[in-house]
VMD Tcl script that draws the C-alpha trace (Angstrom):
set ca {
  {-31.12 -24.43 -25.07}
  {-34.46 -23.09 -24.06}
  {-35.89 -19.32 -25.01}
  {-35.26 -16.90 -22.60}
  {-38.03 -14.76 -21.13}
  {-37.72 -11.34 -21.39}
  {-38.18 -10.54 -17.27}
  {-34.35 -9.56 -16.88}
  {-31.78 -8.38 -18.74}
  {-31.44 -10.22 -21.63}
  {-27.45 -10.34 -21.68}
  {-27.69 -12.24 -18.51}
  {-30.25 -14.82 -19.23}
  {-28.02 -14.94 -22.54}
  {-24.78 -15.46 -21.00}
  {-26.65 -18.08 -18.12}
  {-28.40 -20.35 -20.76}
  {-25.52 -20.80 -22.88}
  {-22.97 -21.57 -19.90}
  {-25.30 -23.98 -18.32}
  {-25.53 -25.67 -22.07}
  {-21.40 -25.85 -22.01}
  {-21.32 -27.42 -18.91}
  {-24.23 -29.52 -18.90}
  {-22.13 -30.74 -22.10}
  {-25.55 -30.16 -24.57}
  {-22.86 -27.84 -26.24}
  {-19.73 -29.89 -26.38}
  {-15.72 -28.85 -27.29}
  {-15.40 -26.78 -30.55}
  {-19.08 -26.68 -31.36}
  {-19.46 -23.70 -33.72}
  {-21.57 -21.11 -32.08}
  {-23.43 -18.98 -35.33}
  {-24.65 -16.03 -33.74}
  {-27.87 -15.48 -36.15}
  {-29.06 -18.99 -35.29}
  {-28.13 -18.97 -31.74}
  {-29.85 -15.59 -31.14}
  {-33.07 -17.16 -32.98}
  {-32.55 -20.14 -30.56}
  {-32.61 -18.03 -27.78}
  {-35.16 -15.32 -29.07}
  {-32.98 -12.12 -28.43}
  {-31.54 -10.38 -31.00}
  {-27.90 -9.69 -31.58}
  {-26.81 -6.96 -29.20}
  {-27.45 -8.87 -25.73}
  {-26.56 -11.73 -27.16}
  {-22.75 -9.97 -28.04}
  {-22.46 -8.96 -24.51}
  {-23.08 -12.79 -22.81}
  {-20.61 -14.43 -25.46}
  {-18.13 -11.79 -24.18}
  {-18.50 -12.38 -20.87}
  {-18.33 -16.06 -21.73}
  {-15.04 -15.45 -23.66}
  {-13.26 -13.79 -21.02}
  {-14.25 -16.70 -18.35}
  {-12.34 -18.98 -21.26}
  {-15.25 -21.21 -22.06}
  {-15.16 -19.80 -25.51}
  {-13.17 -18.37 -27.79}
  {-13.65 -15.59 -30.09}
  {-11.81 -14.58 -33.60}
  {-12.41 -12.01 -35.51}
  {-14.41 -12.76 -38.58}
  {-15.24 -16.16 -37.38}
  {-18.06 -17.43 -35.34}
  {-17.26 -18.19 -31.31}
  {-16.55 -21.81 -30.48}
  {-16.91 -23.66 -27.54}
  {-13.34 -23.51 -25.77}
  {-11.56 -27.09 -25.95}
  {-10.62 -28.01 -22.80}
  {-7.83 -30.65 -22.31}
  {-6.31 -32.58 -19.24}
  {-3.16 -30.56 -19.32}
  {-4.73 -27.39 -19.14}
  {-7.00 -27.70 -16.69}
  {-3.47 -28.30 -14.53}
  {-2.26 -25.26 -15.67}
  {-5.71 -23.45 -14.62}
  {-5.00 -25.30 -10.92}
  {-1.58 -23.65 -10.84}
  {-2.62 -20.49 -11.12}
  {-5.51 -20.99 -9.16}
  {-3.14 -22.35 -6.10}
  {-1.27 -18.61 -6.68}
  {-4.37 -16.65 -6.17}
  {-6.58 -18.52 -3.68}
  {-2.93 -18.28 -1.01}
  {-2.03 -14.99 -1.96}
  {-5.96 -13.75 -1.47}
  {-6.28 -14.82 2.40}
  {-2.95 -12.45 3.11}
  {-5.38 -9.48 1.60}
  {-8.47 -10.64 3.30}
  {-7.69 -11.47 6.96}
  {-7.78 -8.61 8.48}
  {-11.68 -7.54 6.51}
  {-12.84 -10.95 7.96}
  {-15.62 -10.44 10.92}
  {-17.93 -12.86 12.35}
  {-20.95 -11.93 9.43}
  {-18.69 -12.83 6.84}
  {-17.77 -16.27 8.97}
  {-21.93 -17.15 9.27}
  {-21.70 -16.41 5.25}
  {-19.16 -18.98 5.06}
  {-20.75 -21.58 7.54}
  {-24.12 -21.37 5.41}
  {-22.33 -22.22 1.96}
  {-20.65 -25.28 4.16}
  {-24.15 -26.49 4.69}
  {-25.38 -26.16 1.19}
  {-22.19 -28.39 0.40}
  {-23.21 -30.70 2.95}
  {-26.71 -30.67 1.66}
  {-25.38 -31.20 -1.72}
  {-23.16 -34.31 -0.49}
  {-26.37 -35.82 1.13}
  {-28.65 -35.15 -1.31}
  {-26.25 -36.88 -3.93}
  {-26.63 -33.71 -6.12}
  {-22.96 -33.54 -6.77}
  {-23.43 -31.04 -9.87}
  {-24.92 -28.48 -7.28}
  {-21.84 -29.48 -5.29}
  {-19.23 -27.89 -7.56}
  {-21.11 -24.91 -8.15}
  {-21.31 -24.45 -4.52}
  {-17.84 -25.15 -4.04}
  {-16.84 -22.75 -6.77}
  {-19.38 -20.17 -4.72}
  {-17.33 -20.69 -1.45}
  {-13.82 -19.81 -3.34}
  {-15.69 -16.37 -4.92}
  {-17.26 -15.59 -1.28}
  {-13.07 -15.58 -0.01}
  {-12.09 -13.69 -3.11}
  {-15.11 -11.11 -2.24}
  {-13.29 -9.67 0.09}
  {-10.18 -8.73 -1.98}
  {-10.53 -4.95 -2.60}
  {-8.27 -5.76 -6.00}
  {-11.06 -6.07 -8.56}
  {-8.42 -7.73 -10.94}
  {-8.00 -10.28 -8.83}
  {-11.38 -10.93 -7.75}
  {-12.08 -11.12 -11.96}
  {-9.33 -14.03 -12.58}
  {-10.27 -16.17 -9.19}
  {-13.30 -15.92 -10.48}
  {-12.38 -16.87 -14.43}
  {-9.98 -19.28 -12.50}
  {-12.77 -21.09 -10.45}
  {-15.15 -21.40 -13.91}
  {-12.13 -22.97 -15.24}
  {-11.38 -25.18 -12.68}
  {-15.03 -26.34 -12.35}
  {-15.51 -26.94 -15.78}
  {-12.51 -29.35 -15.66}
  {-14.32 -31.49 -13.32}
  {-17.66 -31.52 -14.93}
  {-16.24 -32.48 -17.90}
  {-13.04 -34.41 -17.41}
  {-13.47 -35.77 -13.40}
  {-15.13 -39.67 -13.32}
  {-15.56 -39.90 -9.66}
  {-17.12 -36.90 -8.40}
  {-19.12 -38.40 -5.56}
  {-15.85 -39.59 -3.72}
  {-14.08 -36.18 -3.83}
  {-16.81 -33.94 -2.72}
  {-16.76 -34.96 1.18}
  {-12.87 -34.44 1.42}
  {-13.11 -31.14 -0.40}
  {-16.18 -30.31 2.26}
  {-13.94 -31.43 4.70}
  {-10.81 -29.02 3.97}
  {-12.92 -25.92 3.65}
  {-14.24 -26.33 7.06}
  {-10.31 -26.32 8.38}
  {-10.06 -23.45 5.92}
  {-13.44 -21.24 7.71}
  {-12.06 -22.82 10.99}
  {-9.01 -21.26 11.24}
  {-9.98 -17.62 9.21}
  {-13.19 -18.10 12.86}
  {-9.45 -17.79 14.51}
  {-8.17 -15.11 12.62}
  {-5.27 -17.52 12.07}
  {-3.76 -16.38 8.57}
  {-0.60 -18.96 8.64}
  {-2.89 -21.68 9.79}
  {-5.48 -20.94 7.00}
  {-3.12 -20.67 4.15}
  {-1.60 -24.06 5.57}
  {-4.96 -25.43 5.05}
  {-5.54 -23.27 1.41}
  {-2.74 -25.22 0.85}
  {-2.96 -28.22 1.49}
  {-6.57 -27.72 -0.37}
  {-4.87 -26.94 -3.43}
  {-2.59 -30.05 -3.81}
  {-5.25 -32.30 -3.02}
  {-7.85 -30.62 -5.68}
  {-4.99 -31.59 -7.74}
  {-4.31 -35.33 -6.40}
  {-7.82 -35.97 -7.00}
  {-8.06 -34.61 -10.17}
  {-5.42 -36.27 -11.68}
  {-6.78 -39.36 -10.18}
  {-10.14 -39.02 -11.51}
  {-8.96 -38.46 -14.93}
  {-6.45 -41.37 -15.64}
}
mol new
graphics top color blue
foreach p $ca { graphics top sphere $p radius 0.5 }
foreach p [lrange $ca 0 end-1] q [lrange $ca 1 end] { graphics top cylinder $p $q radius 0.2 }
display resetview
């Protein structure tokens, strides 16, 4: 992990340095996380550095005991499924709350992050790909005026996209049909069409699954 500057708040460059190291896998599954020599490694001192490994503990990509140092979450096959399950729940249930907020701004917000995934598909940058992906799923749950559920699609969608940069083997072929369902997703929420969308939400969500089980056998 690099040293943060001190430009912005520290928690944040805390809490964005570590997560990228978890996911970029240069901190792996049950790597101790000593907060003393991690806030040296960092160059912050204790306090900011508290607030980004809570933040990081209630997104479930580590855990905290009391009177032990955090660890790097472990992060099995069989519970990345049971993140997907949930996730299924929440990203249906969240177009019945948003349809009627929808208007044609928030569809050209939409249509942009389908462009960035299609730039990401071209471009071959497939780890930009999920994090865009994962940005299209927080832009739907934006909407939701329920700030508890905006918080677990959110902690749902980390979890979900950590599976795949960790776990998922083939990447590269799953990104263009994932593209491909969001744009029947934004084209029928253009229509206003909420059985239509949660068909295709649906449908979405079984796939994710398909391919995920797939790509980790």
């Amino acid at each position: 992990m690099k040293p943060i500057s001190q430009t912005t708040s520290l928690s944040d460059k805390a809490y964005n340095s570590i997560k990228e190291a978890i996911l970029n896998g240069e901190l792996q599954d049950n790597d101790v996380l000593p907060e003393e020599k991690l806030a040296k490694t960092l160059g912050i001192s204790r306090t900011p550095l508290r607030d980004a490994l809570k933040r990081l503990s209630i997104e479930g990509l580590i855990i905290q005991k009391q009177g032990s140092p955090a660890v790097v979450a472990s992060f099995t096959k069989e519970r990345s499924l049971e993140y997907m399950e949930i996730r299924s729940l929440l990203e249906v249930f969240n177009l019945e709350k948003i349809i009627d907020k929808i208007d044609d701004d928030f569809i050209h917000e939409l249509e942009e992050n389908l462009n960035a995934q299609k730039h990401a598909i071209k471009e071959g940058t497939y780890g930009d790909f999920i994090e865009i992906d994962r940005d299209f799923h927080l832009l739907l749950a934006s909407l939701n005026d329920n700030d508890e559920i905006q918080s677990l699609v959110h902690r749902i969608n980390t979890g979900v996209n950590r599976a795949f940069l960790i776990l998922s083997k083939t990447v590269p072929q799953s990104a263009r049909p994932a593209y491909e369902e969001h744009i029947d997703i934004v084209e029928a929420l253009k229509e206003r069409n909420l059985i239509k969308a949660k068909q295709h939400m649906t449908v979405h969500m079984i796939n994710v699954e398909k391919r995920f089980l797939t790509d980790t056998e």
